[in-house]
C-alpha positions in Angstrom: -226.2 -56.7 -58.4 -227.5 -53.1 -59.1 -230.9 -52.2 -58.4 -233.8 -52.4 -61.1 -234.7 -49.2 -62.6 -238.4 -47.9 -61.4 -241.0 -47.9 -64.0 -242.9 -44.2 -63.6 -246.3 -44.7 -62.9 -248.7 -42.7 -65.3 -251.9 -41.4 -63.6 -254.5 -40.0 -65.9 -256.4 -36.1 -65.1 -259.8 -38.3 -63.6 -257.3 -40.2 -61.3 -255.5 -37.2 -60.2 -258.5 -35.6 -59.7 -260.5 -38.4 -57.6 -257.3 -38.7 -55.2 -257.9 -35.7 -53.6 -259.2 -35.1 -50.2 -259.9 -30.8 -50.2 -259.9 -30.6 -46.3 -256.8 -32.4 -46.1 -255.1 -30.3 -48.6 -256.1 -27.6 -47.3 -253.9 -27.8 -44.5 -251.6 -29.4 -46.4 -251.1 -25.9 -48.5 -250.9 -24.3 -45.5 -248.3 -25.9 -44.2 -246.1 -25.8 -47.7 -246.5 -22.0 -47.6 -244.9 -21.6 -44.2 -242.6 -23.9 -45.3 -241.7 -21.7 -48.2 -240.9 -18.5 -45.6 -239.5 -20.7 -43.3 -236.8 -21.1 -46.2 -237.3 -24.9 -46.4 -238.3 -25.3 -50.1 -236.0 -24.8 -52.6 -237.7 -23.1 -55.5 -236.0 -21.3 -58.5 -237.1 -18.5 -60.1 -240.4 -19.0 -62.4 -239.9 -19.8 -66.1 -242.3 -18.4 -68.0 -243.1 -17.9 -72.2 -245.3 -16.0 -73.6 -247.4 -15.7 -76.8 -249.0 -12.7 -78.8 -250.9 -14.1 -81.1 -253.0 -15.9 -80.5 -252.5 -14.7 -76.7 -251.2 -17.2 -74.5 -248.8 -17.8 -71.8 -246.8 -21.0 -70.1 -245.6 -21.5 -66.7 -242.8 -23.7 -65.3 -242.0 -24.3 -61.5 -240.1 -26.6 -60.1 -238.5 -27.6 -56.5 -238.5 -29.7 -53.8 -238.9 -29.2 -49.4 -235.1 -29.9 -48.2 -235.1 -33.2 -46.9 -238.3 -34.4 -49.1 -238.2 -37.9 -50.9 -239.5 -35.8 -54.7 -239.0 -32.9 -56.3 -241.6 -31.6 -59.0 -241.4 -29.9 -62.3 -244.8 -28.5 -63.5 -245.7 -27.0 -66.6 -249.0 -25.3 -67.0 -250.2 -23.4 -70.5 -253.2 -21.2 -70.3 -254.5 -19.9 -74.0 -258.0 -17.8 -73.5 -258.8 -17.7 -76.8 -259.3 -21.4 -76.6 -262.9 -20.6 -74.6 -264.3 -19.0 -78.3 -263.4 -22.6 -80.0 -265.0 -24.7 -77.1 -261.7 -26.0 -76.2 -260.3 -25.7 -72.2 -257.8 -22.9 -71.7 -255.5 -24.3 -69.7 -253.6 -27.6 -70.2 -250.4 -29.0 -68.5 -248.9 -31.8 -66.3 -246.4 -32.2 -63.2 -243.4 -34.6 -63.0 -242.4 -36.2 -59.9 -239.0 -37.0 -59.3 -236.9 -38.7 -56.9 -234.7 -36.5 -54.6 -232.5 -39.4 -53.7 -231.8 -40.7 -56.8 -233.3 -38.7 -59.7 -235.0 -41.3 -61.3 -238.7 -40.1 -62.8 -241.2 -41.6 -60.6 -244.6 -40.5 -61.9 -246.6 -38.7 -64.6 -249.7 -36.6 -63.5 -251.3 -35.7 -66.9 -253.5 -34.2 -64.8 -254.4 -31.2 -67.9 -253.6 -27.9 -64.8 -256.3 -29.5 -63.3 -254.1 -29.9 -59.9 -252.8 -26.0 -60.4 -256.5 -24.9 -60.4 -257.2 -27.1 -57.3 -253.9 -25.8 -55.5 -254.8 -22.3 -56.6 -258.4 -22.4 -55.4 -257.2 -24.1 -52.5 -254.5 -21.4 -51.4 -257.7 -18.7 -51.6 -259.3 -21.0 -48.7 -256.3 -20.9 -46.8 -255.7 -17.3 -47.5 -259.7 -16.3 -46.3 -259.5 -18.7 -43.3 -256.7 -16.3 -42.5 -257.5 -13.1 -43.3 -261.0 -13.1 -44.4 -263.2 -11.1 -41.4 -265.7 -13.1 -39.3 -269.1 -11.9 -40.7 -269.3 -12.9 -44.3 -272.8 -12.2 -45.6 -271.5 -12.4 -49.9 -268.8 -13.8 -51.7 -267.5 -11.4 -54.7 -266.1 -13.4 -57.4 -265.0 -11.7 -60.8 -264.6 -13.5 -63.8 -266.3 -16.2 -65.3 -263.6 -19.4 -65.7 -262.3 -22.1 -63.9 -261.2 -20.0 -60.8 -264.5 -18.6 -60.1 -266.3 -21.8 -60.1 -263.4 -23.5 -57.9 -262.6 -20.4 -55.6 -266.6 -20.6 -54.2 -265.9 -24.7 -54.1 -263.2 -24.5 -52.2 -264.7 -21.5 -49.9 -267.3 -23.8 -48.8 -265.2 -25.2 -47.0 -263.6 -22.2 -44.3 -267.0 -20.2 -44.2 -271.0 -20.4 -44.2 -271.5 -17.8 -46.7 -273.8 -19.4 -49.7 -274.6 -15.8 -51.0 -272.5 -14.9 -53.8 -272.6 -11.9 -56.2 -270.8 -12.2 -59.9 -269.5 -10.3 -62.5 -268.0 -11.4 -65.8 -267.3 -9.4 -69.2 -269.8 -11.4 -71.1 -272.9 -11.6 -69.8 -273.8 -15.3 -71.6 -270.6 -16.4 -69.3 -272.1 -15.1 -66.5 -275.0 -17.1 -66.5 -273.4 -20.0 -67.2 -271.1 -19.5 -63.8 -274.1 -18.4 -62.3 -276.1 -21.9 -63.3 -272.9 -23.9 -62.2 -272.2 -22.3 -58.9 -276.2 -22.6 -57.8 -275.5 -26.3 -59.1 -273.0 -26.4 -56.2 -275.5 -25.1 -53.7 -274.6 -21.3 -53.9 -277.4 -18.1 -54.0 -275.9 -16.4 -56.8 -276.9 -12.8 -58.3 -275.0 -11.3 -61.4 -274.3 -7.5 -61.3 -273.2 -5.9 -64.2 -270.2 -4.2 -63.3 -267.5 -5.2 -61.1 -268.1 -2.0 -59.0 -271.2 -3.2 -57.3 -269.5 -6.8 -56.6 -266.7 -4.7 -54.4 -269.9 -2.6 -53.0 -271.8 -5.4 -52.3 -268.9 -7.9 -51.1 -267.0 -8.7 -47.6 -264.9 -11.3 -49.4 -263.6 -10.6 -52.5 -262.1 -12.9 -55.1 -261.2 -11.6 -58.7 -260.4 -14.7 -61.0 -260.0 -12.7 -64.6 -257.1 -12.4 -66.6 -256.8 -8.1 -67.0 -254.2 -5.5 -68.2 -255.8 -3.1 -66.0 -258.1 -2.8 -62.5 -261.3 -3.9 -62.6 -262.9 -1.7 -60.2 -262.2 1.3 -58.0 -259.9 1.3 -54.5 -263.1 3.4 -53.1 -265.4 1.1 -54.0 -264.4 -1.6 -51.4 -265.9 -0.9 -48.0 -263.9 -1.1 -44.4 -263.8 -4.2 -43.2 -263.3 -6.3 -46.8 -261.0 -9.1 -47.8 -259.9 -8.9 -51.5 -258.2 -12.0 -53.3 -256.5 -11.6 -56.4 -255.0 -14.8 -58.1 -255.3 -13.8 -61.8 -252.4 -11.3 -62.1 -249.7 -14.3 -62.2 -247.8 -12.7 -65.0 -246.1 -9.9 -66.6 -248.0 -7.1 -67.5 -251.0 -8.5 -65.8 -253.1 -6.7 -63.4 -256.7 -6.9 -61.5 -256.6 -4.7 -58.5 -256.5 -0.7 -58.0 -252.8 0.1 -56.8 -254.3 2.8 -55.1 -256.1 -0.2 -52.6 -252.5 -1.0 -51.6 -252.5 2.2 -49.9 -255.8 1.8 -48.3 -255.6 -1.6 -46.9 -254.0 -2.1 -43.5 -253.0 -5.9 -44.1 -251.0 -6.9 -47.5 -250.3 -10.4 -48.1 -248.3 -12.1 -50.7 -247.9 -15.4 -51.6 -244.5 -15.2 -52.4 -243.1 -11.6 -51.6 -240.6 -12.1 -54.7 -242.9 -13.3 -57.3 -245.7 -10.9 -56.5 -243.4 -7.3 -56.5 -241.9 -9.0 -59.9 -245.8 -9.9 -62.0 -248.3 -9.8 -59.4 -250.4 -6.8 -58.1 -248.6 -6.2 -56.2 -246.0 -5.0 -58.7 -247.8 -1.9 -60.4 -248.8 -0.9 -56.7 -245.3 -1.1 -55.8 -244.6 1.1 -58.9 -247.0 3.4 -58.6 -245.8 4.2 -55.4 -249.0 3.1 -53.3 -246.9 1.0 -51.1 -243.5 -0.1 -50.5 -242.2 -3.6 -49.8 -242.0 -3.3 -45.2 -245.8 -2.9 -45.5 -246.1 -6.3 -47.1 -246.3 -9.9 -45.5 -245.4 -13.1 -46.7 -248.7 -15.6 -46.2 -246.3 -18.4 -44.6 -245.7 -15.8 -42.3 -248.7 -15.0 -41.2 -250.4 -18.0 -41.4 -247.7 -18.9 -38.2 -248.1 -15.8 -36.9 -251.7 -15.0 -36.8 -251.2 -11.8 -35.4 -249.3 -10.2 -38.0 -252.7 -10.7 -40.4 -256.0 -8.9 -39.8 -256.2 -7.7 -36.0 -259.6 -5.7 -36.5 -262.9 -6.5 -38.0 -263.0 -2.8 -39.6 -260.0 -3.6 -41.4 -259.2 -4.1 -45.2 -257.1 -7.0 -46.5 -255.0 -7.9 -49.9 -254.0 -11.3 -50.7 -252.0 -11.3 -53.8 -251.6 -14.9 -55.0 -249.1 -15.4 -58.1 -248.7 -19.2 -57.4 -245.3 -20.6 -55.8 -244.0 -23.8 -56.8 -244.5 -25.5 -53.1 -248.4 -25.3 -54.0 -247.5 -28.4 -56.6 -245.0 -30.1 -54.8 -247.7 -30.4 -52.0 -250.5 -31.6 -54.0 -248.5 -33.6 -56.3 -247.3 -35.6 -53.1 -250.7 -35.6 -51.6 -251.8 -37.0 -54.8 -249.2 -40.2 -55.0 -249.9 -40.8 -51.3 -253.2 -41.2 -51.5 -253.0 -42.8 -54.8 -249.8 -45.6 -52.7 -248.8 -46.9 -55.7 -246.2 -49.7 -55.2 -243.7 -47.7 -57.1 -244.2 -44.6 -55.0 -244.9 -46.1 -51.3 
């Protein structure tokens, strides 16, 4: 007699939310991105549309770790015009699949919250890595979801409560401000992003751009600079020109990031060429290919790889042991 069909589970964006244990994933992440160099996670090409007017883009990824009981497909929209109506400006959900059998197991409508958490999460992991020893401020520009959650999820690989912030509109600004002091941070806006790479050892720029927000000469020796919001074409927040002056390059996925990360008009521009950059799997098992001196200046150039959702989607159902999933 054949086997029953599984009913997929439907878990709602609170319950998704609540299953999630940050130090945990943390490691978690960490271990799916040297799993991703290691060339155990199968993950296609990104499929991506995108929208003129209004502006707007949509993201697909999709894979699974060989020998893993799901594979995931994820959607995630982002539309930030949507901020000017009050609305969110990102929405989306993950799928999770069976890898033995193909059967759809679960729903997460979890409306991109898990991409910003896996996002925010991979900048921990990445400044646990890279960032240098002595952090006396946090940088974070932009003013949306990723520079509340970048700081959140900072909190815990480093001491640092001081953070200085710079967004476009200074009625933003405050309002990140207000949120991240909620979250027990010291916070002082500047009102360029100059002074926040003056003023900054660790660096995280959060804001969608078409160009660089702030000088290569402006970030002092010894500074570690995130950049997770160049994760399309055409998109851009860091000075090519600090390609060629930082000694450690990282990229989340070496493919993805020459293709629409920063990494991409730095490649073009002929700042640096692609044996001067590391993949974050591999460095994250290899310590010593990362930073090696206090003095020096890092790049991590997060795009977003599709193992960053196969993780936390499975951390979620395992935490969550439904009977369907267990």
């Amino acid at each position: 007699m054949p086997e029953s069909l599984p009913q997929p589970i439907i878990v709602s964006a609170e319950d998704c939310e609540r299953a999630v244990d940050v130090p945990e994933l943390i490691e978690e992440i960490a271990a799916g991105f040297i799993a991703y160099t290691a060339k155990e996670v199968v993950v296609p090409p990104v499929g991506y549309l995108g929208f003129g007017e209004p502006t707007g883009d949509v993201h697909v990824k999709y894979g699974y770790v060989r020998g893993g009981e799901v594979f995931v497909i994820k959607v995630a929209a982002g539309f930030p015009q949507n901020s000017a109506r009050g609305l969110p400006t990102g929405d989306g959900c993950m799928l999770v699949f069976s890898s033995r059998t193909g059967f759809l197991l679960a729903v997460l409508l979890d409306r991109s919250r898990l991409t910003d958490l896996r996002t925010a999460v991979a900048g921990a992991v990445v400044a646990r890595a890279l960032a240098p020893t002595r952090i006396e401020r946090i940088g974070i520009v932009g003013t949306g979801v990723q520079a509340r959650l970048q700081p959140l999820m900072l909190m815990h690989v480093t001491s640092c409560r001081d953070v200085v912030l710079y967004g476009r509109s200074a009625e933003r600004a405050a309002a990140c401000a207000g949120d991240l002091e909620s979250m027990g941070f010291r916070v002082t806006v500047l009102d360029s992003a100059e002074k926040v790479a003056e003023s900054a050892e660790l660096i995280v720029t959060t804001a969608a751009s078409r160009s660089a927000h702030f000088r290569a000469e402006a970030v002092r020796p010894g500074t570690h600079v995130t950049g997770v919001g160049a994760d399309a074409p055409g998109k851009q927040e860091l000075d090519a020109a600090l390609f060629a002056r930082a000694q450690v390059v990282v990229a989340d996925s070496i493919e993805q990031c020459a293709d629409h990360g920063d990494l991409a008009p730095a490649l073009a521009a002929g700042a640096i060429t692609l044996d001067r950059v590391r993949e974050l799997g591999a460095v994250l098992a290899n310590p010593s290919l990362g930073r090696t001196s206090q003095d020096q200046i890092s790049i991590a150039d997060l795009t977003g790889v599709a193992v960053q959702d196969i993780v936390i989607a499975s951390h979620v159902l395992r935490r969550l042991s439904p009977p369907s999933i267990a």
